[in-house]
N, C-alpha and C positions, 0 to 999 in steps of 0.2 A: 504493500500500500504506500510505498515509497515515504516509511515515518521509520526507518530502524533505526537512528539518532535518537528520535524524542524517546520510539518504543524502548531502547537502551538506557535512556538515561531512567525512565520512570520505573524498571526491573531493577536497575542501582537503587533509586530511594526506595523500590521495597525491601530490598535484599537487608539497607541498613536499618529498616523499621523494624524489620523481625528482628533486630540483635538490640532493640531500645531504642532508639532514632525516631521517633514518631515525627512523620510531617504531615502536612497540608499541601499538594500540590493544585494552584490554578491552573488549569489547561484552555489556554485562551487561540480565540481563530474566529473568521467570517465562519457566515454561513454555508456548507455544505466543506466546510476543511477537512474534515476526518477527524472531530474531535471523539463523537461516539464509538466510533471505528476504532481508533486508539487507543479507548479506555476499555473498548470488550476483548480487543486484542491481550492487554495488561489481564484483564480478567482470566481472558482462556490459558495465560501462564501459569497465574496465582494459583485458580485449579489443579491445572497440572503437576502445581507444587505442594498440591494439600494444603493449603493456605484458603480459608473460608472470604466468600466474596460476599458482599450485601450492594445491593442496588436501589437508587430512588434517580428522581426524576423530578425537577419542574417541569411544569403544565401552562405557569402562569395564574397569577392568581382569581383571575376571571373565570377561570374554567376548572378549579378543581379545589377541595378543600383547606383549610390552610395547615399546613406541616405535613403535606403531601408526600417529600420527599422523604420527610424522616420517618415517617410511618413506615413505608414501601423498605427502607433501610431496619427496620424496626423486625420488621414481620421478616426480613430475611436474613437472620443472624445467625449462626447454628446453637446447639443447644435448645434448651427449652423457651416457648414462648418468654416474652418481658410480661409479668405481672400485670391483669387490668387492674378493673375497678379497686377502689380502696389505697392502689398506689400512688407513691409522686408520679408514673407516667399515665395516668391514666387520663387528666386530659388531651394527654397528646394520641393514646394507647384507644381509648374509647369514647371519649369526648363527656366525661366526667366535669362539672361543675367545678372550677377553682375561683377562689369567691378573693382571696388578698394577692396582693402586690407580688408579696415575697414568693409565693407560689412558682410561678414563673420562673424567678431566678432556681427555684428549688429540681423544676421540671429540667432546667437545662442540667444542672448538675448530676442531675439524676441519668440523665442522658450520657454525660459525657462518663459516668462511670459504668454505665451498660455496657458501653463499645469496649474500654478497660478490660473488661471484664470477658467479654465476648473474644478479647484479642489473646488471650490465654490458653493453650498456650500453645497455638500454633500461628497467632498473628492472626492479623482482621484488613483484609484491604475494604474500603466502603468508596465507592463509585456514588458522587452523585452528578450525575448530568443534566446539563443545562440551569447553571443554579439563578442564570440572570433572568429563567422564567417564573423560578420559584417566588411565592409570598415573603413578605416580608418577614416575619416574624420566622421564616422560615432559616434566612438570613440572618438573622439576632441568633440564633441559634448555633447557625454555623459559625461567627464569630465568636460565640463562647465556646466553642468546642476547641477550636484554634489554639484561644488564648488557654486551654488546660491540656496544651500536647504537652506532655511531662512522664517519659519513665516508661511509655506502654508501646507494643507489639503491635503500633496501628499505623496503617496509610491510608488516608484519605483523598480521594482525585474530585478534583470541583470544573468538570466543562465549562464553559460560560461562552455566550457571544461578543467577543471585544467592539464590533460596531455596531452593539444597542445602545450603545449611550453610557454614562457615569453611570456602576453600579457599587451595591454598597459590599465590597468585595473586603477579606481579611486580610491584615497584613501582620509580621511579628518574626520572630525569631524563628519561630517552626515553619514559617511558609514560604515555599517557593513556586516560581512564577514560569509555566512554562508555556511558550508563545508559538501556535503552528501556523508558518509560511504556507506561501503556494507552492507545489510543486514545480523543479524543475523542467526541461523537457524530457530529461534519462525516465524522473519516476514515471513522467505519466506514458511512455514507451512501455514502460511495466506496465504500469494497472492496465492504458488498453490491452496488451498481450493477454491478462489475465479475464479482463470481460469476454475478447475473439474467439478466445482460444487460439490464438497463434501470432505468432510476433505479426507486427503491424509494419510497414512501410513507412520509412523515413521520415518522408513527406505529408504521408497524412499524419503521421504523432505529431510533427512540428505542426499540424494546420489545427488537431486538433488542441492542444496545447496555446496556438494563440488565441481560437477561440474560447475557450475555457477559463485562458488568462491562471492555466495551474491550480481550477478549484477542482479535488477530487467527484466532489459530487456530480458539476457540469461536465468533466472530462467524462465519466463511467456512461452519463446519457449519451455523449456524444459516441462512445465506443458502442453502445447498442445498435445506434445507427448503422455505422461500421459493419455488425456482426450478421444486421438486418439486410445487407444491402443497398441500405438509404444513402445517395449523397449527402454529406457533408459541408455547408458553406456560409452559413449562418450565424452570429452569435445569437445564446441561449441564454438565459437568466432563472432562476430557481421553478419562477411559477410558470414561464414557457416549456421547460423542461419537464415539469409535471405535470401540463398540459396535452403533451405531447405524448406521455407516459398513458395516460387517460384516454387519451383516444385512440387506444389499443384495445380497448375494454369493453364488454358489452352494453347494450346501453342500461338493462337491469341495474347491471355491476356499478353501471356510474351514477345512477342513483341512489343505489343504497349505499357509497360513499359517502354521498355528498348528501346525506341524512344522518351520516356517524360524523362525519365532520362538522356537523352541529350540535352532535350530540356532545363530543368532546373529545379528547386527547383517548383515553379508554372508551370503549362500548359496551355498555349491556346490550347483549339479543335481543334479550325480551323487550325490554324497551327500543330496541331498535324497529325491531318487528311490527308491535304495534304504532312507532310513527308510522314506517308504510304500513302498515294497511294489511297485511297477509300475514298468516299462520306461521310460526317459527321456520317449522322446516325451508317453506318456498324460498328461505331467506339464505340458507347456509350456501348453496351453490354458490350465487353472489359473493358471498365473504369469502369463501373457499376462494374463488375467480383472484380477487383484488390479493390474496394473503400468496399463490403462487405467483402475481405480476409484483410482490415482494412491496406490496403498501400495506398491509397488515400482517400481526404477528399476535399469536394468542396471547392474551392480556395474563396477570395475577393471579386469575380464578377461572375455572371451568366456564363456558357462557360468556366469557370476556374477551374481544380485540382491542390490540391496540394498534395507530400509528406508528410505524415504522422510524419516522420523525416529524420531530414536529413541524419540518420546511412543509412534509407534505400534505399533515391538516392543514394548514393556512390556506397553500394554495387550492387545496381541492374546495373549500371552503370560499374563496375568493371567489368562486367563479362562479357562485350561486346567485341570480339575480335579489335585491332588497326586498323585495313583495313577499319571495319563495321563503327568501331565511328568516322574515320575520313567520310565517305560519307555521315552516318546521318547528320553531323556538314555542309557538305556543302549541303545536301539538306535544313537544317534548315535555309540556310540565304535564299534561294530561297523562302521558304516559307513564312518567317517573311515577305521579300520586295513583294511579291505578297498581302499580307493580310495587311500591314502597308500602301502600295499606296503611299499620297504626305506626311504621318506624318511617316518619321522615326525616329526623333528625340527621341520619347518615348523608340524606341524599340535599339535604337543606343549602351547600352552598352551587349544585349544578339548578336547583329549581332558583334560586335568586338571579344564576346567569340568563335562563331562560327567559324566566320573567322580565327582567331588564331590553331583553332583546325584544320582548312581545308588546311591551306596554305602548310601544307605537301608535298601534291600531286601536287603542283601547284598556281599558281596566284599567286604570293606573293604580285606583287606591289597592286593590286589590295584591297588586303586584308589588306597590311599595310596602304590604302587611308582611305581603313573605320573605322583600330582601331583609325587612328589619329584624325578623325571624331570626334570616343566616347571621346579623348583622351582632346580633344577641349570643347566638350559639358561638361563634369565631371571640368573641370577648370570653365567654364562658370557661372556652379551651384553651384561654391564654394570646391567642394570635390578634394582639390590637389592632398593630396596624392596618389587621384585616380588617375587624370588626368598625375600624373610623372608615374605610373604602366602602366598607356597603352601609353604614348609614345617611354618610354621604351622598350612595348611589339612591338609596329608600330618597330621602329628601328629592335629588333632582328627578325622579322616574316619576315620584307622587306630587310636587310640584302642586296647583291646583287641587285638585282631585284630593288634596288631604286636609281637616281642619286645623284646627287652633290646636285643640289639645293634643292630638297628633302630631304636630310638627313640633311641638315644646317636647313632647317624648325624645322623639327623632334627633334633636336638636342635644338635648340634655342626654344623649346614648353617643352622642358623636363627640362631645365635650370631654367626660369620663372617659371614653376611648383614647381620644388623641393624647390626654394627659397619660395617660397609662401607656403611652405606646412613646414617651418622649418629645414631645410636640407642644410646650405649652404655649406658644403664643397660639395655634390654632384649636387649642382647649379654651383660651380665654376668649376667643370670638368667638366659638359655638356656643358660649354659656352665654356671651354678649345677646345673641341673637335667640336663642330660648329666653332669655328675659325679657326682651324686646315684643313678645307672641304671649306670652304671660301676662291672662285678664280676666276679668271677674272675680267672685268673691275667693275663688280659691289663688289669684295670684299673690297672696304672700309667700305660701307652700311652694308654690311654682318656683319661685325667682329662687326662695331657699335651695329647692332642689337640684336648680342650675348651679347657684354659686357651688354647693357642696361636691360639685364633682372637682374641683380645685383645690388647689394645694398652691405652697411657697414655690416661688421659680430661681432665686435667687439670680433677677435680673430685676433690676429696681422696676425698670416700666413697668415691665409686666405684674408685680408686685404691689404697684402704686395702684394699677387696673384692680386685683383682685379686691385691695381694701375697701376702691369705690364700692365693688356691687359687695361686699360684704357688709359694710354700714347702709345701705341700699336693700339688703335683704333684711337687717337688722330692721331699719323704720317701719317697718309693715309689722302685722301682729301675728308672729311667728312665735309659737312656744314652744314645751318641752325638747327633746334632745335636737332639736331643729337648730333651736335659736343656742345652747349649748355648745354644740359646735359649729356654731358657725363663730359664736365667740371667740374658739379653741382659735378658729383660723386666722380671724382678726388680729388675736396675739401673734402669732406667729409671723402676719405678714408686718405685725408694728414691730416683732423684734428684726426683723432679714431691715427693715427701713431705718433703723436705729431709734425706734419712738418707744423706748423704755417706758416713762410714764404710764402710756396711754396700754401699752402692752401687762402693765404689773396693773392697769385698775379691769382689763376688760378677761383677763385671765383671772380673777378674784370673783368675777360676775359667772363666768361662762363654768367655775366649779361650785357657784350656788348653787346655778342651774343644774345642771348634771344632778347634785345631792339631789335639790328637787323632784326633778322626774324620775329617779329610780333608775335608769338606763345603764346597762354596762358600758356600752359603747361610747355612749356619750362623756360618762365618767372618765375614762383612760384618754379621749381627747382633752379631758381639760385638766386632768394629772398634767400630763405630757404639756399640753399649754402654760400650766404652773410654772413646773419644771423649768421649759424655758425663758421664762419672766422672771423665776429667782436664779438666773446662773450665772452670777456674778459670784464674785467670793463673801459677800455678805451674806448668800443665800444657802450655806454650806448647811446649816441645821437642818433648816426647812425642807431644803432640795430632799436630805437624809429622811423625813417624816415623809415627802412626797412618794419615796422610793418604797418606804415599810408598807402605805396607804395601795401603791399599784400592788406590791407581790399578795397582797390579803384579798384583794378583786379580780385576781388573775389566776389561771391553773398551769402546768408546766408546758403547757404545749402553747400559749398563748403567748404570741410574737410580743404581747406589751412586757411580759413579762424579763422579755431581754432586757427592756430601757432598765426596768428596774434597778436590775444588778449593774448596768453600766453606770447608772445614777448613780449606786452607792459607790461604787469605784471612783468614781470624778470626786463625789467627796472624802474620799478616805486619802487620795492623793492630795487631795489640797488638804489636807490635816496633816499631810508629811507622812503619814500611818500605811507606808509599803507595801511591810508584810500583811497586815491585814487586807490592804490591797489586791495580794495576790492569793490569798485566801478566800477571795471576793471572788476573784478569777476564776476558781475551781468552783464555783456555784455557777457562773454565768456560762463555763465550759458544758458542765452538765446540761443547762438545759440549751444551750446552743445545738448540745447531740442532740439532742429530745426533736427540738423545732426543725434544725437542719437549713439549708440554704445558705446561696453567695455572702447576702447579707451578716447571718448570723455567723459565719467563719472568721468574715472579714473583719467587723468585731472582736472575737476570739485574738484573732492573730493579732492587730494595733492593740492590744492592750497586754496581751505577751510583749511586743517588741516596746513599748513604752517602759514597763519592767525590767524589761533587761538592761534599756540602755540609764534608767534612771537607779539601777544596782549595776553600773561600769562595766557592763558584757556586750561593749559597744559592736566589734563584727555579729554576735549574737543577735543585738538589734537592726543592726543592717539586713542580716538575712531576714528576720521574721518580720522588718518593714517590706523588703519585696516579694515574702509571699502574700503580707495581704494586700498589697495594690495590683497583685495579680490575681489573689480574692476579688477583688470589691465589684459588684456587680457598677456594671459601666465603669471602668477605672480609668476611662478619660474623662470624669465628668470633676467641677470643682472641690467636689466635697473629699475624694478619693487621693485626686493632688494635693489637695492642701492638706491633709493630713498626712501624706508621704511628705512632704518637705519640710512642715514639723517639724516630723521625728530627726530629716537626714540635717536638718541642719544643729541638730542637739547633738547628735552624733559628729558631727564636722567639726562641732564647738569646742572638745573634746580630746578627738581623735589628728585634730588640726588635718582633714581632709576635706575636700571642696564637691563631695558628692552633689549635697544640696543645691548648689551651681548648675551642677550637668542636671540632675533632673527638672529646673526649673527651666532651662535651656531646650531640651526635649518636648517639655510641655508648653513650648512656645510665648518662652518670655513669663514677664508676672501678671498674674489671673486678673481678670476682667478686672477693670476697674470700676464697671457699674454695677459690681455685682450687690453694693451696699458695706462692702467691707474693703476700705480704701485705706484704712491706716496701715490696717495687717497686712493688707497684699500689700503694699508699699515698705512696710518699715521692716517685713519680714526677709526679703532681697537684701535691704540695705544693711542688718545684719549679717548675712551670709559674705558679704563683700568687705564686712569691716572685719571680720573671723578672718580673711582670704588675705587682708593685708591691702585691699582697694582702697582705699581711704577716697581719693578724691571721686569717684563714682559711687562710694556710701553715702558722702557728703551732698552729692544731688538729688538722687533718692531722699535722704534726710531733710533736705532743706525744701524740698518742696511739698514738705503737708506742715509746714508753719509753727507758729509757737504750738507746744505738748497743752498748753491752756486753752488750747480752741479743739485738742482732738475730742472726739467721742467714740471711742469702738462700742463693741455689742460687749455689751458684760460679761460673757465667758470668754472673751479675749481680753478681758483689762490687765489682767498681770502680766500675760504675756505680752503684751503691748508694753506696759510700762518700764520690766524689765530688760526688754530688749530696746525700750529707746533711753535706758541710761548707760546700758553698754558702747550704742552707737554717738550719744549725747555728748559722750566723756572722750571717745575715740578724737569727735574732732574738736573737743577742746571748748563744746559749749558748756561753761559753767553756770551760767542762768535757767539752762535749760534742764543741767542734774540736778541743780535744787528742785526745781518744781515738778519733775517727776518725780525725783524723791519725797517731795510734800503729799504727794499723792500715791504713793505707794503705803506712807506711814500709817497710815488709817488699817493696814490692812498685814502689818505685822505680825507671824504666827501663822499665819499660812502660808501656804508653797505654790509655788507656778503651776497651775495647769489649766483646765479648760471646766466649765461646769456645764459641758455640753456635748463632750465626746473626747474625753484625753484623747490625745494624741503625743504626745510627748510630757516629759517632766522638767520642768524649767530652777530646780531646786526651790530651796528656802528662800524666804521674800527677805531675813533679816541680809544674806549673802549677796544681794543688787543694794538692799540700804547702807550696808558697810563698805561696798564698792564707791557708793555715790559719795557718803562720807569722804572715803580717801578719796577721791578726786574734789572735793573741795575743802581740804588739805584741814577737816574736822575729824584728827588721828585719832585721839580718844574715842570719838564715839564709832568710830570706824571698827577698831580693836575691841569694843564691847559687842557690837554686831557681828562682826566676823566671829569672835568667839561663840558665839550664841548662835551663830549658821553650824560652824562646826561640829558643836556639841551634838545639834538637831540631826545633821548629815549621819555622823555615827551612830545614833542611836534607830536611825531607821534605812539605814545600810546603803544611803546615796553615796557608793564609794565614790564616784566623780568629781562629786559635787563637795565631797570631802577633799578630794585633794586642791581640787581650786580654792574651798575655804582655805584648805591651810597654805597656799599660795599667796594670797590675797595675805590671810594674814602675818605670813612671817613679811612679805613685804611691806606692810603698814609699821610691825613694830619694829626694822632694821633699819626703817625712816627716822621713827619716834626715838629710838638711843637712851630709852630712859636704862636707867638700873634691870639687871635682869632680863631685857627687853630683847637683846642681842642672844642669850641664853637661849629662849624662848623660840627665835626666831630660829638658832639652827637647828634644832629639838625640831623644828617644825619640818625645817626644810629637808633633814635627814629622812624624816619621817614620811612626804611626802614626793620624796624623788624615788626613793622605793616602790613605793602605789603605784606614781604613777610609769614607772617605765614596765610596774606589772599587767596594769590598764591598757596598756598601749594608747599611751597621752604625750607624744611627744614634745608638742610646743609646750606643757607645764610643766615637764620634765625637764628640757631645757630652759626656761625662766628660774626654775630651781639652782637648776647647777651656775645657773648666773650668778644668783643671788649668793649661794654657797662661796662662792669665788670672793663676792664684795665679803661678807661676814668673816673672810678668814685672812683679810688683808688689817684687819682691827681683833687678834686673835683674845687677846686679854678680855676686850670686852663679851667673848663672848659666853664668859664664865660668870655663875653668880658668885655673891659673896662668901659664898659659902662652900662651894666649888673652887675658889681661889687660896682657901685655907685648906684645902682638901690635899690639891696639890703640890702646895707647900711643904705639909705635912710625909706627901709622898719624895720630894725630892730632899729629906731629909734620912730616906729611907726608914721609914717607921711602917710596919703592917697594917691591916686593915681592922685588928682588931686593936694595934696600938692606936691609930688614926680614931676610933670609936673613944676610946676612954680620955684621948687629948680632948676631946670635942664632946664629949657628952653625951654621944649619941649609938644608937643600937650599931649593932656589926654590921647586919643586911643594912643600915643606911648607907654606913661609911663605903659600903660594898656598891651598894648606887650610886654613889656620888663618884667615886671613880669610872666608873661604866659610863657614866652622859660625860664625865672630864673627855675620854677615849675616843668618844662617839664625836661629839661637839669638834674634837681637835682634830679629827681624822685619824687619831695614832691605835694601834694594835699593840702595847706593850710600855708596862708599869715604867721602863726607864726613860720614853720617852718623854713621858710628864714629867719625870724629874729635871729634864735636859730642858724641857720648855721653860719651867717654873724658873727654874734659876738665870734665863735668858731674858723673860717678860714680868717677873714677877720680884726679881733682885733677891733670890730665897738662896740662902749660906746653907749649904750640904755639912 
């Protein structure tokens, strides 16, 4: 077939799949290239290799149900069927009802451990062709599959048509991209010899060859001719050449195609049968006719054809006059509802295509009842983007012909859709426009009902939009859990807009409410609304009382039940309280197994990897930051980044590594600035850059969000914000500016950096940024009381990092300060903290240390206390340690400690060294 390159190289990526090597290969080409041909070619190896093959297929999502492919992949896997009803697949598996968000993400994971599983242990090739026909969601999918090739015995082939346009194709680490040309003249010399049966003449390969322009498929028509005796001399195009194909065929035959090529990509008989008109049997010769002229091929099931390709439904399809295929389309729904009887659910998205195509002539309302139907079931089974496409289509088909309350349905199904399928500016004009149709005494419900299919978009416009029609749903007389949560949402969009006030009075309303009507649901929206109107670090109790009040109205499988344990976590972190922390963690792990999903992992993992890196297991938390951003369902989205650069730039703070650089670089610069959070996205870069040693590119960043007295972040960014802009404040030498973050940090002493809204990293003790700002406005005392009191806190709850930059920080303040004892202290510190850190791997604090050690030992004397200096003395007069005790007054083990820190402090390893110093710097007669 003139493909033994590609077909070689795609037997290479199996060959390294079966040894662990999992990819994704795109196989891109025009139409009629031999992309199919190529992949069943790969198949009939795989076979031969004992290596299990699964096949699916886009259709298009007009013509066939949504996860078409993965189903068809599903049902051909070896081993035993995948689990229906009752499973995570089951709405992909049987078209099972999944009612939450997180479902979805749960169904693909569920998916992508099937194939895992399936690949065991002889390997798993899975073919899916033509995926630029498949549904969307069907695509969502295949990108999560992508992004969790990891460790298994699988190859996956994705055909696609590179001149349909921008598709929404995978990209990553596992995938590669492979692109079929036209044939030369050599191959296509082969493929006609093998259509002839005998080598071809020069002159016609080169004619056929130009006319064909090297497309497999127009070449092999052309070689028919050839084989038929036909001249040759014409250029062909797909549907000319299936034209031509067809009028070879009887005129039965071409009928009862071009009634299967309405009917769809697959055929039922029966249903074929009764569109024409005649008894099953009269039917089969016909199909038999088209399936040897090699346009049909028995379909999945007994009673089933399918197209050969899909070039050749289009055209056979094309060629039907508009009159004819709008009456086949409505005899086809007549037919499906005759043969489907009480199960139409299965056949729901070919009767919406039908009907779509029928409503022409007539029925509209009709017609718009059943796409909404499909429109309903495609949301049910997870597949939105379906579900927003045929409500959308319901709306346009029904047009007129449907009333008021109707089209506020339609409207408010297509709103919830889009938002669930990622869409929200076109979730917020479908709610626009169902509020707009919302009238009479039930429009306050109505409008409620609209807004409540929206959520925070974390793009201000949009944001600004939801709060209008939410105080807009609000002024109408909407009660019980209506007006509850709509509350919940209000706060939420006043916290994403930074209107704390209005957020902490309408969050205190919207959990009356809730109490009031009794509602679970209602209830946990306005927990969760609390929640986020106290998550600032004053809200650290309450947050903690919010958290007891969700796990007491939740059971273990109940997704609110995650926030819970994460709530308690955000506060147990800002109480400094670690280990109980991570004691937190093994509650929220259990029931993260329990619930299951992207989500709930990906939580799991960022608050592992916050842990570690906030107990100095900084590679530990680099890795368990990149598996959960390879967790996080959508991990291009802001909430997944901005929690990966967090962590990597806590880690960089540390580790003196510029990771957090590369991945804000990766993620395309720093995150939106509209997003409503413009201090963080801004000031969080300009720390990364002041850690990296940038100074005059922190300095612009910095200076351009103005005096610290004008910022306002969201409250569970205040410490982080604050703490990071006395780090970058003092970097470039604004002293006006560390006082009054400092003034503003002080309120707030005794807690520790973090988030009261989703840690993501550990930013240490708040006293460790007030004794840093201190030493930089050259108030040592009180610098040296802070720092002490970071350190103490750091050791007692195992922030070993954050311990060794206390004691950084602090020996540095007091080797400043030179008081008595102070130099003592300081090398005690710096000994102490050069060890940690080069066991940390903390390089740049490790070398500030050995600097510092350097300055302290060039002033050796001072660096003894008073008491230490007579110790010495004592020693360079050779007296023992228990003669040194009874000179001095003191027990043995002290006299015994106090030479051990003389040793340590001086750097020396032996009792005569001290006496060689004392009588140098201390003027002591031997």
């Amino acid at each position: 077939m003139g493909r033994d390159r590609e077909l070689a190289a795609l037997t290479g990526m199996l060959a390294a799949a079966l040894t662990g090597d999992p990819r994704l290969v795109l196989c891109g080409g025009e139409p009629g290239i031999g992309r199919t041909r190529l992949a069943t070619e790969l198949a009939a190896r795989a076979a031969a290799d004992r290596v299990p093959v699964a096949w699916g297929a886009g259709a298009g999502p007009d013509v066939a149900p949504p996860f078409l492919p993965w189903r068809q992949v599903l049902r051909g896997l070896p081993g035993p069927a995948p689990p229906a009803g009752g499973s995570d697949l089951a709405p992909l598996t049987d078209g099972v009802a999944a009612v939450e968000e997180e479902d979805r993400f749960r169904l693909f994971d569920t998916v992508v451990r099937v194939l895992h599983a399936a690949a065991e242990p002889a390997g798993l090739l899975v073919v899916l062709d033509d995926v630029h026909r498949a549904d969307p969601a069907s695509l969502r999918l295949l990108h999560h599959v992508a992004a969790q090739l990891r460790g298994g015995r699988l190859l996956l082939v994705a055909t696609h048509d590179d001149t349909a346009g921008p598709a929404s194709l995978p990209s990553g680490p596992a995938v590669d991209r492979l692109a079929l040309r036209r044939l030369p003249p050599q191959a296509v010399a082969v493929q006609l010899a093998d259509v002839v049966g005998a080598a071809v003449p020069v002159d016609q390969a080169e004619r056929v060859h130009e006319l064909s322009a090297g497309n497999p498929f127009l070449a092999a028509e052309l070689g028919r001719d050839l084989a038929e005796g036909r001249p040759i001399g014409v250029p062909v195009g797909v549907r000319e050449a299936v034209g031509r194909w067809l009028g070879r065929l009887s005129p039965r035959c071409r009928h009862e195609l071009r009634i299967a090529a309405v009917l769809g990509p697959c055929v039922d008989l029966v249903v074929l049968a009764a569109v024409v008109g005649r008894p099953l049997l009269e039917c089969l010769d016909p199909i038999d006719e088209a399936a040897d002229a090699g346009l049909l091929e028995p379909g999945d099931a007994p009673g089933r054809y399918r197209f050969v390709h899909p070039l050749v439904r289009d055209a056979v399809e094309a060629g039907l006059p508009g009159g004819e295929r709008v009456r086949l389309h409505r005899a086809a729904v007549d037919a499906i509802l005759r043969h489907a009887g009480d199960r139409v659910d299965p056949h729901l998205a070919d009767l919406a295509r039908h009907w779509a195509a029928a409503a022409v002539a007539g029925e509209r309302a009709e017609a718009s009842a059943w796409i909404e139907r499909a429109a309903a079931a495609a949301v049910r089974t997870l597949a939105f983007e379906e579900g927003a496409r045929l409500y959308r289509l319901a709306l346009d088909v029904g047009d007129a012909a449907v009333d008021a309350v109707t089209r506020h349905r339609l409207l408010t199904g297509l709103a919830a859709a889009r938002f669930r399928a990622a869409d929200p500016a076109g979730a917020v004009a479908a709610a626009g426009e169902a509020i707009a149709v919302a009238h009479g005494p039930d429009r306050p419900r109505l409008v409620a009902d609209a807004v409540l299919t929206l959520g925070c978009t974390n793009d201000q416009g949009l944001d600004r939009t939801v709060r209008a029609l939410c105080e807009e749903a609000l002024a109408g007389a909407v009660t019980g859990p209506r007006r509850a949560r709509l509350l919940a949402l209000l706060t939420e969009t006043d916290m994403y807009l930074e209107d704390v006030a209005q957020a902490d009075s309408a969050s205190r309303e919207a959990l009356a409410a809730a109490e009031g009507c009794g509602d679970a649901s209602a209830l946990v929206a306005a927990l969760r609304a609390r929640q986020l109107a106290r998550s600032g670090p004053d809200g650290v109790e309450e947050r903690t009382v919010l958290a007891q009040r969700l796990l007491a109205a939740t059971t273990a499988r109940d997704e609110a039940r995650l926030w819970a344990h994460l709530w308690l976590i955000d506060a147990l972190v800002e109480r400094g309280e670690l280990f109980d922390a991570a004691a937190e963690l093994d509650r929220l792990e259990w029931v993260a197994g329990r619930y299951g999903g992207a989500t709930a992992r990906w939580h799991v993992l960022k608050v592992k990897a916050m842990l570690a890196q906030a107990h100095g297991r900084l590679a530990e938390a680099a890795r368990l930051g990149a598996e959960a951003f390879a967790a996080a369902p959508g991990n291009g989205t802001g909430g997944a980044v901005g929690s990966r650069l967090a962590l990597l730039t806590a880690v960089d703070h540390h580790a003196g590594t510029a990771t957090a650089l590369e991945a804000l670089a990766a993620a395309g610069g720093p995150l939106a600035a509209g997003s409503g959070y413009r201090i963080t996205f801004t000031l969080g870069p300009a720390l990364m850059l002041t850690d990296a040693g940038r100074l005059p590119e922190a300095g612009a960043l910095y200076r351009s969000l103005g005096p610290p007295a004008g910022w306002r972040p969201a409250p569970f960014f205040l410490l982080t914000v604050l703490s990071a802009g006395v780090a970058v404040a003092g970097a470039q030498g604004a002293a006006a500016d560390v006082a009054a973050l400092r003034g503003l940090l002080l309120p707030h002493r005794g807690r520790h950096v973090g988030s009261g809204a989703g840690v993501a990293h550990y930013g240490g003790p708040v006293t460790l940024h007030l004794g840093s700002a201190a030493a930089r406005l050259g108030e040592l005392d009180t610098a040296v009381d802070e720092l002490r009191s970071a350190l103490a806190t750091c050791r007692t709850g195992g922030a070993a990092g954050y311990a060794v930059e206390a004691q950084t920080e602090l020996a540095a303040v007091l080797a400043r300060r030179g008081r008595t004892d102070d130099l003592g202290e300081a090398a005690t510190l710096v000994a102490e903290g050069r060890t940690a850190a080069e066991g940390l791997g903390m390089p740049g604090f490790a070398a500030r240390l050995a600097a510092l050690d350097e300055r302290l030992r060039r002033a050796p004397a001072a660096l003894l206390t008073a008491r230490e200096r007579e110790v010495a003395a004592c020693v360079a007069r050779g007296m023992s340690n228990p003669q040194i005790a009874a000179a001095l007054v003191v027990s043995e083990r002290t006299a015994q400690n106090h030479v051990q820190h003389i040793l340590t402090k001086l750097g020396f390893s032996r009792r005569s060294q001290i006496a060689v110093w004392a009588v140098h710097n201390l003027g002591t007669r031997t």
